[in-house]
NUMAR-881810 format. One record per residue (C-alpha): y, x, z; residue in three letters. Coordinates in steps of 0.1 Angstrom, whole numbers, plus 5000, padded with zeros to 4 digits. Each point is the difference from the previous one (the first is absolute). Example, Ala and Ser with C-alpha at 12.3 -4.5 7.8 and 13.67 -1.06 7.14 Angstrom:
BEGIN
py: 4955, px: 5123, pz: 5078, residu: ALA
py: 5034, px: 5014, pz: 4993, residu: SER
END
This chain:
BEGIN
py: 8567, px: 5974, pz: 7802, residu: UNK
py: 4970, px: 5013, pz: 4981, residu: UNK
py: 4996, px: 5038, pz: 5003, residu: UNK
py: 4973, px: 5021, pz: 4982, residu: UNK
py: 4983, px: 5028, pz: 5009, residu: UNK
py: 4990, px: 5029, pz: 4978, residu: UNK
py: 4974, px: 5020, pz: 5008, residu: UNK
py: 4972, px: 5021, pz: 4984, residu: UNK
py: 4976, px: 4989, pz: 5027, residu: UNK
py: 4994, px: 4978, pz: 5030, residu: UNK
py: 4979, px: 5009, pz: 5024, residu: UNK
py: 4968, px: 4982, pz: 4995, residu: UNK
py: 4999, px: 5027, pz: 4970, residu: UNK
py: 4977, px: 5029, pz: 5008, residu: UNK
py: 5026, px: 5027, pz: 5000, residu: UNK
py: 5028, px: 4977, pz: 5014, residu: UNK
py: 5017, px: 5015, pz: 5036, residu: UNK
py: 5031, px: 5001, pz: 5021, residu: UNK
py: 5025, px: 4993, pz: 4975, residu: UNK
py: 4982, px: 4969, pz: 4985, residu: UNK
py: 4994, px: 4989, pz: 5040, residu: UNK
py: 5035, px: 5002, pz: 4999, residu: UNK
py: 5012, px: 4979, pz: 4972, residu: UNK
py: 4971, px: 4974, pz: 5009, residu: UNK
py: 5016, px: 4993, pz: 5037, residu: UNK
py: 5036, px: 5004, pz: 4990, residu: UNK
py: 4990, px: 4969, pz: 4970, residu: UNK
py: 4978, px: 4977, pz: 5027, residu: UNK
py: 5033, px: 5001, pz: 5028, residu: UNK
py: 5022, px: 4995, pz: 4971, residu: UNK
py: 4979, px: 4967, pz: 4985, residu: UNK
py: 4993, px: 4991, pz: 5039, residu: UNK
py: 5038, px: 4992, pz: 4997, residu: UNK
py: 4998, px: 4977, pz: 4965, residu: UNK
py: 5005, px: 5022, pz: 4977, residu: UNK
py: 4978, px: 5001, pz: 4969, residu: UNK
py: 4987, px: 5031, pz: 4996, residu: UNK
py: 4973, px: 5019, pz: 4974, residu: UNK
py: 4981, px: 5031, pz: 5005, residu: UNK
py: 4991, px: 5018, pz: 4964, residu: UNK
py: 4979, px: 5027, pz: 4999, residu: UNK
py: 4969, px: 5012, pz: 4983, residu: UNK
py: 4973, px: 4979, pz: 4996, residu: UNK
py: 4965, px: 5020, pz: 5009, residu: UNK
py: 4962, px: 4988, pz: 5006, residu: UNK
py: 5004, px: 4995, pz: 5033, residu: UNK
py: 5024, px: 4970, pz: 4998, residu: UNK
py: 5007, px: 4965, pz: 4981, residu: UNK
py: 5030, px: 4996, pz: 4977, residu: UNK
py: 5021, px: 4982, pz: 5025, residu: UNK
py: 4998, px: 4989, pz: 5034, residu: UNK
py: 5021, px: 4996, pz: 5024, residu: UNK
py: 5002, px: 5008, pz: 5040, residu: UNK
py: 5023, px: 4995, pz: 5026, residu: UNK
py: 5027, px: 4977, pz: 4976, residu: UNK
py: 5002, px: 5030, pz: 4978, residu: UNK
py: 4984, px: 4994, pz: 4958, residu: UNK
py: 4982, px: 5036, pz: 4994, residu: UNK
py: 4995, px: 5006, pz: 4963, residu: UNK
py: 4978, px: 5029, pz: 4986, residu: UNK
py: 5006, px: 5009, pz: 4961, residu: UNK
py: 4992, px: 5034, pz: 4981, residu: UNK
py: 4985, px: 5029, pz: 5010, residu: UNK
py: 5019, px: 5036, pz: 5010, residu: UNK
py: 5023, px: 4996, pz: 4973, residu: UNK
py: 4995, px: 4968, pz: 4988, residu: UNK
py: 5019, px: 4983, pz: 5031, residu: UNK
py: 5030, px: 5018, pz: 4995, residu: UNK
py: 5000, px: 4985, pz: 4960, residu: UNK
py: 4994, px: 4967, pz: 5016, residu: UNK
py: 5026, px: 4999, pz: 5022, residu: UNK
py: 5027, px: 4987, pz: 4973, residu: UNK
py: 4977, px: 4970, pz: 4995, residu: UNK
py: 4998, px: 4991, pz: 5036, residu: UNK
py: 5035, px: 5003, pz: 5005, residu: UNK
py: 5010, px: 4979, pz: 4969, residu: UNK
py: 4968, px: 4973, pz: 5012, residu: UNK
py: 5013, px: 4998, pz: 5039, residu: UNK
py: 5037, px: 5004, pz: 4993, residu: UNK
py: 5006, px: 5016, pz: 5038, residu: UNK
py: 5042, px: 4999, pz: 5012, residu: UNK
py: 4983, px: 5033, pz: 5016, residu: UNK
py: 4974, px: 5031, pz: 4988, residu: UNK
py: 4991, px: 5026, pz: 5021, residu: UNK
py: 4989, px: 5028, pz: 4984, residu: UNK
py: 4976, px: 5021, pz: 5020, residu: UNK
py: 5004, px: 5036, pz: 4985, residu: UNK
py: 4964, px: 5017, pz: 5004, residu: UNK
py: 5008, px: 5033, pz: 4982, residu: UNK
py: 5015, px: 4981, pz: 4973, residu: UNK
py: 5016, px: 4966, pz: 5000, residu: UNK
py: 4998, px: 4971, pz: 4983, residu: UNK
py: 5036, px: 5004, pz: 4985, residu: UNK
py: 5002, px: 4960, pz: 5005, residu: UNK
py: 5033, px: 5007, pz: 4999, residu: UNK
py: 5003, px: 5000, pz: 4966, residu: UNK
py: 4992, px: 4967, pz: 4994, residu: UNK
py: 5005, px: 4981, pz: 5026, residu: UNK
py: 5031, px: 4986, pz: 4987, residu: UNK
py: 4982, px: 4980, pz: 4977, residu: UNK
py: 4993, px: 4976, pz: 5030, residu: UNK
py: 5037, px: 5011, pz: 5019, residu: UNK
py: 4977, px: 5017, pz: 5026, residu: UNK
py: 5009, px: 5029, pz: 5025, residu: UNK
py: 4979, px: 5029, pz: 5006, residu: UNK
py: 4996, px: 5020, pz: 5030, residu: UNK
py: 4979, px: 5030, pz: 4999, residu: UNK
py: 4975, px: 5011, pz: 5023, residu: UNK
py: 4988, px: 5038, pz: 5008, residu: UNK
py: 4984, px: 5009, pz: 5024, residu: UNK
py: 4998, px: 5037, pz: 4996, residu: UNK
py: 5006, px: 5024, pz: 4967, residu: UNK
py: 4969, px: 5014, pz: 4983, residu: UNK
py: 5006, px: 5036, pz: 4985, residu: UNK
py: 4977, px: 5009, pz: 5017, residu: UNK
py: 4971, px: 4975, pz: 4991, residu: UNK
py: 5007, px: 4998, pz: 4964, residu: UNK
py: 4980, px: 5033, pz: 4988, residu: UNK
py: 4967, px: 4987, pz: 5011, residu: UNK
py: 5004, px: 4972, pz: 4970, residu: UNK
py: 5001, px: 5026, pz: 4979, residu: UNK
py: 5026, px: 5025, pz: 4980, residu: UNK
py: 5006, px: 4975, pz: 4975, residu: UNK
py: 5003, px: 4967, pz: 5022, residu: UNK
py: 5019, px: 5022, pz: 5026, residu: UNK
py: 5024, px: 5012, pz: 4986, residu: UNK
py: 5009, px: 4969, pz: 4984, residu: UNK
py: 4994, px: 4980, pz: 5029, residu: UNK
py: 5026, px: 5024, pz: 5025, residu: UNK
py: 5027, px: 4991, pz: 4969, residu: UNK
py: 5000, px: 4970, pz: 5000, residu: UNK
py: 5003, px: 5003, pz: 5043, residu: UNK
py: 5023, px: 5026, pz: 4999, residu: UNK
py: 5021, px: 4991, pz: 4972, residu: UNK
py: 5001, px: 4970, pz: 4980, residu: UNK
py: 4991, px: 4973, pz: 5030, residu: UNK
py: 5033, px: 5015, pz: 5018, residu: UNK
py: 5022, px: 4992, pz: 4972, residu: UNK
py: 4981, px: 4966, pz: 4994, residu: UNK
py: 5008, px: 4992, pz: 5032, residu: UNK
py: 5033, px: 5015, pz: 5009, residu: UNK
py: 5022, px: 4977, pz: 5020, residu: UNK
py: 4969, px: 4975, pz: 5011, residu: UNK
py: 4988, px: 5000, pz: 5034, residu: UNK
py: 4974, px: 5023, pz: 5009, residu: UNK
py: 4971, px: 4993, pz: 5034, residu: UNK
py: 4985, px: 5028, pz: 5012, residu: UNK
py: 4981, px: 5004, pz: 5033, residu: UNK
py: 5013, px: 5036, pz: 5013, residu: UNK
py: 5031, px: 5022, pz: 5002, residu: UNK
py: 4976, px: 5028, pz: 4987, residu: UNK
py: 4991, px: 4972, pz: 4969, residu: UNK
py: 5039, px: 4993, pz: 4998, residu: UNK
py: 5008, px: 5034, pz: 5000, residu: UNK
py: 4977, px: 5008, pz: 4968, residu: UNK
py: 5016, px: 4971, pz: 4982, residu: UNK
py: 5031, px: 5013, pz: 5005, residu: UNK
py: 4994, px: 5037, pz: 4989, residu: UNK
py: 4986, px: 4978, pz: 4967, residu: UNK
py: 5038, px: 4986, pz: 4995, residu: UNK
py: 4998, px: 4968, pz: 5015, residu: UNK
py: 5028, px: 4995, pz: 5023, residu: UNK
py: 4996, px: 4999, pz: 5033, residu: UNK
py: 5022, px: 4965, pz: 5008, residu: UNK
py: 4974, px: 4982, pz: 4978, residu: UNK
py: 4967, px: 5010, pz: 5019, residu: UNK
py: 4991, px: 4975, pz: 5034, residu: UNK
py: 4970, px: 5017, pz: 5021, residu: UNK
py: 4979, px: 4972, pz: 5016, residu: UNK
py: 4968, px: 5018, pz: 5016, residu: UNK
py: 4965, px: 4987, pz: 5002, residu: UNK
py: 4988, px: 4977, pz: 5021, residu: UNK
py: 4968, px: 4999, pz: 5016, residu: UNK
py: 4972, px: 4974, pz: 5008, residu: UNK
py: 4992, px: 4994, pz: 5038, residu: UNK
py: 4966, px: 5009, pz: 5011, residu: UNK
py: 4975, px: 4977, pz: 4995, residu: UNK
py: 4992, px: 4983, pz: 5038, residu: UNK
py: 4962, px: 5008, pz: 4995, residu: UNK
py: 4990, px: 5032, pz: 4987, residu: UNK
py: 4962, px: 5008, pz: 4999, residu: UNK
py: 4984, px: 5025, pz: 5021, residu: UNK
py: 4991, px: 5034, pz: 4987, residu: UNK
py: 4968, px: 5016, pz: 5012, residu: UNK
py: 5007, px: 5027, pz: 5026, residu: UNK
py: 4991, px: 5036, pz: 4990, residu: UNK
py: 5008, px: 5033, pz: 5018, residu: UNK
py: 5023, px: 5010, pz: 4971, residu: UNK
py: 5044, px: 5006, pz: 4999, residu: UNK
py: 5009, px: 4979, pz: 4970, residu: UNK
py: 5027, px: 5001, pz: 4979, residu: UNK
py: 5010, px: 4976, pz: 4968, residu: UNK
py: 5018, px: 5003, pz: 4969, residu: UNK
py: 5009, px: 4968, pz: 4986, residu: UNK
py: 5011, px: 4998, pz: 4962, residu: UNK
py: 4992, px: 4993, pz: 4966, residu: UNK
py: 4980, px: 5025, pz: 4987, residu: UNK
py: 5016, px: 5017, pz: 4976, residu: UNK
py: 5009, px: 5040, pz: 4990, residu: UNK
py: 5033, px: 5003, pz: 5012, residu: UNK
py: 4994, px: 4984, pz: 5037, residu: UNK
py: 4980, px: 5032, pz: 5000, residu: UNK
py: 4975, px: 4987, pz: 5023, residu: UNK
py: 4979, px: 5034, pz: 4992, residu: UNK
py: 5024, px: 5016, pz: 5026, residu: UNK
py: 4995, px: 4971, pz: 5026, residu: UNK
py: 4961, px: 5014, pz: 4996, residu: UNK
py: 5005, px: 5037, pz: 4998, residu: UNK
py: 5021, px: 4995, pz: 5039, residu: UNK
py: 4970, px: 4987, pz: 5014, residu: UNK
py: 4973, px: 5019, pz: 4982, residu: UNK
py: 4997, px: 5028, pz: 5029, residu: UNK
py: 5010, px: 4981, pz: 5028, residu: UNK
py: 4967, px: 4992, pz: 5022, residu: UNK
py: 4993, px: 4968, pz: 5010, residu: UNK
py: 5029, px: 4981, pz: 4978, residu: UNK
py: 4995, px: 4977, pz: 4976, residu: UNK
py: 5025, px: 4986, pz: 4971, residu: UNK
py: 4999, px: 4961, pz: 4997, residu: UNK
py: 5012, px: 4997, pz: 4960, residu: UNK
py: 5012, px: 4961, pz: 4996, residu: UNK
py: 5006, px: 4986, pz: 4964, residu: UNK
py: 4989, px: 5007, pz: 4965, residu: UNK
py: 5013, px: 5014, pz: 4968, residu: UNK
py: 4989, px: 5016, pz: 4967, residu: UNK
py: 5001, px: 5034, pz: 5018, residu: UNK
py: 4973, px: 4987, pz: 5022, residu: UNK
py: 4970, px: 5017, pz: 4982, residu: UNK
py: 5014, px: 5035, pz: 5000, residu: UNK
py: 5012, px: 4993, pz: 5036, residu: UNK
py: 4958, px: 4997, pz: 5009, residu: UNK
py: 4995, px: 5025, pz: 4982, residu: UNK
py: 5025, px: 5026, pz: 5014, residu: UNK
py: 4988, px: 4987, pz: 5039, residu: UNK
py: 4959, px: 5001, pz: 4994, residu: UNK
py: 4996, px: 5032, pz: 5014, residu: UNK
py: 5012, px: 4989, pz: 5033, residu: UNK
py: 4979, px: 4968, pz: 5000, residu: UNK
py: 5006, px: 4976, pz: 5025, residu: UNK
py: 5031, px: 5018, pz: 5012, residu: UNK
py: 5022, px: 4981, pz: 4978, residu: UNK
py: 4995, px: 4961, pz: 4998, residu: UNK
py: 5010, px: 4983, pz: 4967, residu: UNK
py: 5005, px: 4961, pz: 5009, residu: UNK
py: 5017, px: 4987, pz: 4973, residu: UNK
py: 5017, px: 4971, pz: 4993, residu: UNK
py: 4998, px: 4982, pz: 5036, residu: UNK
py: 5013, px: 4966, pz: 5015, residu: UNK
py: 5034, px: 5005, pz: 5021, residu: UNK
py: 4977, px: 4995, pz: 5032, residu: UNK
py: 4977, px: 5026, pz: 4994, residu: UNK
py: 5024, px: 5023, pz: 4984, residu: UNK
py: 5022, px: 4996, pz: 5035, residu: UNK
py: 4968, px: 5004, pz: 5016, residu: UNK
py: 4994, px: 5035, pz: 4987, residu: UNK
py: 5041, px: 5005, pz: 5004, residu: UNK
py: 4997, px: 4989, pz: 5037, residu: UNK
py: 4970, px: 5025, pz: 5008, residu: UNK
py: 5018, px: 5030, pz: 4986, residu: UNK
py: 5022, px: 5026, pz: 5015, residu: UNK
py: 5017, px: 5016, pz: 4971, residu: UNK
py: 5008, px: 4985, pz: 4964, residu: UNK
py: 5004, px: 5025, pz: 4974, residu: UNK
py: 5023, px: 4995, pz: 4963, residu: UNK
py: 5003, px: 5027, pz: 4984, residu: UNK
py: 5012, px: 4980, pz: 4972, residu: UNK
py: 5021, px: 5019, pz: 4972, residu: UNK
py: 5026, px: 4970, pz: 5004, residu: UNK
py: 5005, px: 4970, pz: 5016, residu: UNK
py: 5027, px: 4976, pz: 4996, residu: UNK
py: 4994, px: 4987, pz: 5032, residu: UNK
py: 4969, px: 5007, pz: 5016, residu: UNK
py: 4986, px: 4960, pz: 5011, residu: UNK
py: 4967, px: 5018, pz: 5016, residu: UNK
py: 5024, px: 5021, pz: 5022, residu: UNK
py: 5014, px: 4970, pz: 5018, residu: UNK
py: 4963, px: 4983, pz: 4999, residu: UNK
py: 4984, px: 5031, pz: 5013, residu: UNK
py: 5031, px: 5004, pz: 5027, residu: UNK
py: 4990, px: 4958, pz: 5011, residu: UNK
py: 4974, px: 5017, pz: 5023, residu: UNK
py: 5020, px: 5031, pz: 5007, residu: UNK
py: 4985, px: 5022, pz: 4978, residu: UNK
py: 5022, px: 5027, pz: 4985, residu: UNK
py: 5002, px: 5008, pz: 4965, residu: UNK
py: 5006, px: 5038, pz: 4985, residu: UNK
py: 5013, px: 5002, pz: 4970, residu: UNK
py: 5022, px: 5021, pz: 4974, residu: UNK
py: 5035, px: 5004, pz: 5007, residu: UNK
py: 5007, px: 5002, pz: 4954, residu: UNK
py: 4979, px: 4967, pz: 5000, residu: UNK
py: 5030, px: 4982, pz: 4998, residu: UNK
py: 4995, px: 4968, pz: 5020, residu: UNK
py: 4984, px: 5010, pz: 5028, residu: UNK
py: 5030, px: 5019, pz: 5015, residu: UNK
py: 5013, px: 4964, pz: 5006, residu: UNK
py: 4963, px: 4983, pz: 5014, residu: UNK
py: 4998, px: 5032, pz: 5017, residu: UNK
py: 5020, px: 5012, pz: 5028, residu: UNK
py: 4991, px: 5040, pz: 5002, residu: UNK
py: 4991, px: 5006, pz: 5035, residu: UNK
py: 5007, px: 4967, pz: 5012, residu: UNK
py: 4969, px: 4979, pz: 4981, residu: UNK
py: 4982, px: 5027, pz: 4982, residu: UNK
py: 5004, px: 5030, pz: 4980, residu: UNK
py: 5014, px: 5010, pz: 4969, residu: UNK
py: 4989, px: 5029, pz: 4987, residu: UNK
py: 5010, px: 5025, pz: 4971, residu: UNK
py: 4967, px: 5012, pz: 4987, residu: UNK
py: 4963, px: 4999, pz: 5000, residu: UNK
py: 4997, px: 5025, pz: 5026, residu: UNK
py: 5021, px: 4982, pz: 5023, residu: UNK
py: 4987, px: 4970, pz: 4993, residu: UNK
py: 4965, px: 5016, pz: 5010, residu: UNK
py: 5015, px: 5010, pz: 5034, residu: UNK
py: 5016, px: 4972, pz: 5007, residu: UNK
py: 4968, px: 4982, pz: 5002, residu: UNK
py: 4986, px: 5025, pz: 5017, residu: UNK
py: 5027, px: 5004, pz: 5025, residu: UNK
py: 5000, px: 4966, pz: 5011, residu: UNK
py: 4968, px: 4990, pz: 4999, residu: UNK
py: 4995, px: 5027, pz: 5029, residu: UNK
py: 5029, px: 4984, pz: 5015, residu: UNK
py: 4993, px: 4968, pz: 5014, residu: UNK
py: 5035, px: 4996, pz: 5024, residu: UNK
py: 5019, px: 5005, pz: 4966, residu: UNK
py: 4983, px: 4977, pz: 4978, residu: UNK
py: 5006, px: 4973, pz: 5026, residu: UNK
py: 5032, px: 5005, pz: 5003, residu: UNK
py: 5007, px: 5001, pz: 4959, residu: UNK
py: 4977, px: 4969, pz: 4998, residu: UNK
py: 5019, px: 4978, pz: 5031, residu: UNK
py: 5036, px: 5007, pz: 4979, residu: UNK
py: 4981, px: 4992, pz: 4965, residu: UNK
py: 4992, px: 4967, pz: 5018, residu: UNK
py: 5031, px: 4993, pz: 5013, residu: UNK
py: 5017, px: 5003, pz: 4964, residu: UNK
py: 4970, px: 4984, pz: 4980, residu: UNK
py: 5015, px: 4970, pz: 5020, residu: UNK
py: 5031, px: 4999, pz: 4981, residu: UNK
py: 4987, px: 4990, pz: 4969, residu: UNK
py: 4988, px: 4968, pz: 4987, residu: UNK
py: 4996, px: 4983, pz: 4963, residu: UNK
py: 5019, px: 4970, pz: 5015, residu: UNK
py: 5032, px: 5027, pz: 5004, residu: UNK
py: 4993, px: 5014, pz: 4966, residu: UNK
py: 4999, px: 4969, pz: 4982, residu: UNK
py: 5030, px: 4989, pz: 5014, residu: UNK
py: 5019, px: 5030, pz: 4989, residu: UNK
py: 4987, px: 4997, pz: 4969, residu: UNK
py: 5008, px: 4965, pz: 4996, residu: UNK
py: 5037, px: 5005, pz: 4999, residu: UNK
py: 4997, px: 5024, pz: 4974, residu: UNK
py: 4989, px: 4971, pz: 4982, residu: UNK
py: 5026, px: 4975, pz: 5006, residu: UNK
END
């Protein structure tokens, strides 16, 4: 069977994340079983044309918008029996025309984004939430819909899509790497915040919980376009908050590993893949109860904290920070249930969507 992957980005793009980590390991367990598959996405500086890794073809064409005007040609070049089409805000309504090769679509979501679309602009977001919100639910009424949470599921289906159609297959997660590097010792509580850096993860309230906290500094892992005004909004606490960057999975579970307390105060999450990394080495997340997502990666008052506003998001770091017998016990549970998941189990599930 040959299957092919839409996607704006992958994730050797500088702004790629969770979702493209997603699609990428759900396509190599789905080759690693002799299928043919192709990632499309954009093409970028970064990266060659085509290349290929782990029995998977990637392909980069267009820019932002460009890949999504390129899809048709790919699609009529590769002539898949299967397209999944990743929905990243807005879709790319392969639907349309993939009878022109007899393919099927599936659609992939992993969270709704009314919330994100203002910061492209009024004109760009309001279009943008229309054709989520309205004309991708009639394009693809009656197909089959992937999503990763029952909070994700249950924004699809206040959109109109009906609920039979949607499957929820969660993230997996990487294991930790056997040899992580050793971080120089210091006399300082450290917590991290691992994300793309963006406006609405909101990392400016990640530094804001830590600014008056003696002795505590904030580890930020990955990058972003947000990551400029991010430096500049942290300055005046200097070294108090730690800008890494984009990191190797050892060091970034290096600086997870040292930690006590992982903060998201992302404005939403279809998932939450840091949660579960972060929970590896019994960390505990808090996070926002409305983010969606993260009241399925996080179990309130079980593995963390999910929180309603900034305030309590504030003394919730506060609180257990102080409280070293709690934070134990949140991070052992975390732990426990980070062991549940794995990309071989996703893949799997996702491969007999496919069939």
């Amino acid at each position: 069977m040959k299957i092919l992957l839409l996607c704006w980005r992958d994730t050797t793009h500088p702004q790629g994340g969770g979702s493209e980590r997603y699609l990428e390991r759900v396509g190599e367990y789905v080759a690693a079983q002799g299928h043919e598959v192709v990632y499309r996405s954009a093409s970028h500086t970064d990266a060659p044309r085509r290349t290929k890794r782990a029995g998977m073809v990637c392909e980069r064409a267009g820019g932002k918008y460009g890949v999504y005007l390129l899809a048709p040609l790919a699609v009529l070049r590769h002539r898949p029996d299967v397209i999944v089409d990743t929905q990243n805000g807005v879709p790319f309504f392969a639907r349309l025309y993939a009878g022109l090769v007899g393919a099927r679509t599936i659609l992939l979501t992993h969270h709704c984004h009314k919330e994100q679309w203002p910061v492209a602009g009024p004109i760009i977001g309001r279009l943008g939430w229309f054709l989520e919100s309205r004309v991708a639910p009639r394009v693809y009424r009656g197909a089959p819909y992937v999503t990763v949470s029952e909070a994700s599921k249950a924004d699809l289906v206040a959109l109109g899509v009906r609920p039979d159609d949607i499957t929820i297959i969660e993230n997996g997660v990487d294991p930790v790497p056997d040899a992580l590097p050793e971080l120089p010792p210091d006399d300082f509580t450290h917590v991290a915040t691992l994300s793309r850096l963006v406006p609405h993860k909101r990392i400016e309230q990640a530094i804001d919980a830590v600014a008056d906290l003696d002795g505590v500094v904030l580890d930020v892992l990955g990058g972003g376009w947000w990551e400029d005004k991010l430096r500049e909004y942290a300055a005046p606490l200097g070294d108090k908050v730690i800008f890494h960057g984009h990191v190797n999975d050892a060091y970034k579970h290096a600086v997870l590993a040292r930690a006590c307390l992982h903060l998201m105060p992302s404005q939403k999450e279809g998932w939450g893949i840091a949660v579960i990394e972060a929970a590896q080495h019994a960390v505990p997340t808090i996070g926002y109860a409305s983010a969606g997502g993260l009241r399925d990666s996080i179990e309130d008052g079980v593995t963390g904290r999910l929180v309603r506003d900034e305030a309590e998001f504030r003394e919730a770091t506060r609180a257990l920070l102080a409280d070293a017998t709690a934070r134990s016990i949140l991070g052992a549970e975390a732990q426990r249930r980070a062991s549940r998941f794995s990309w071989e189990e996703t893949g799997r599930r996702f491969s007999e969507q496919l069939s």
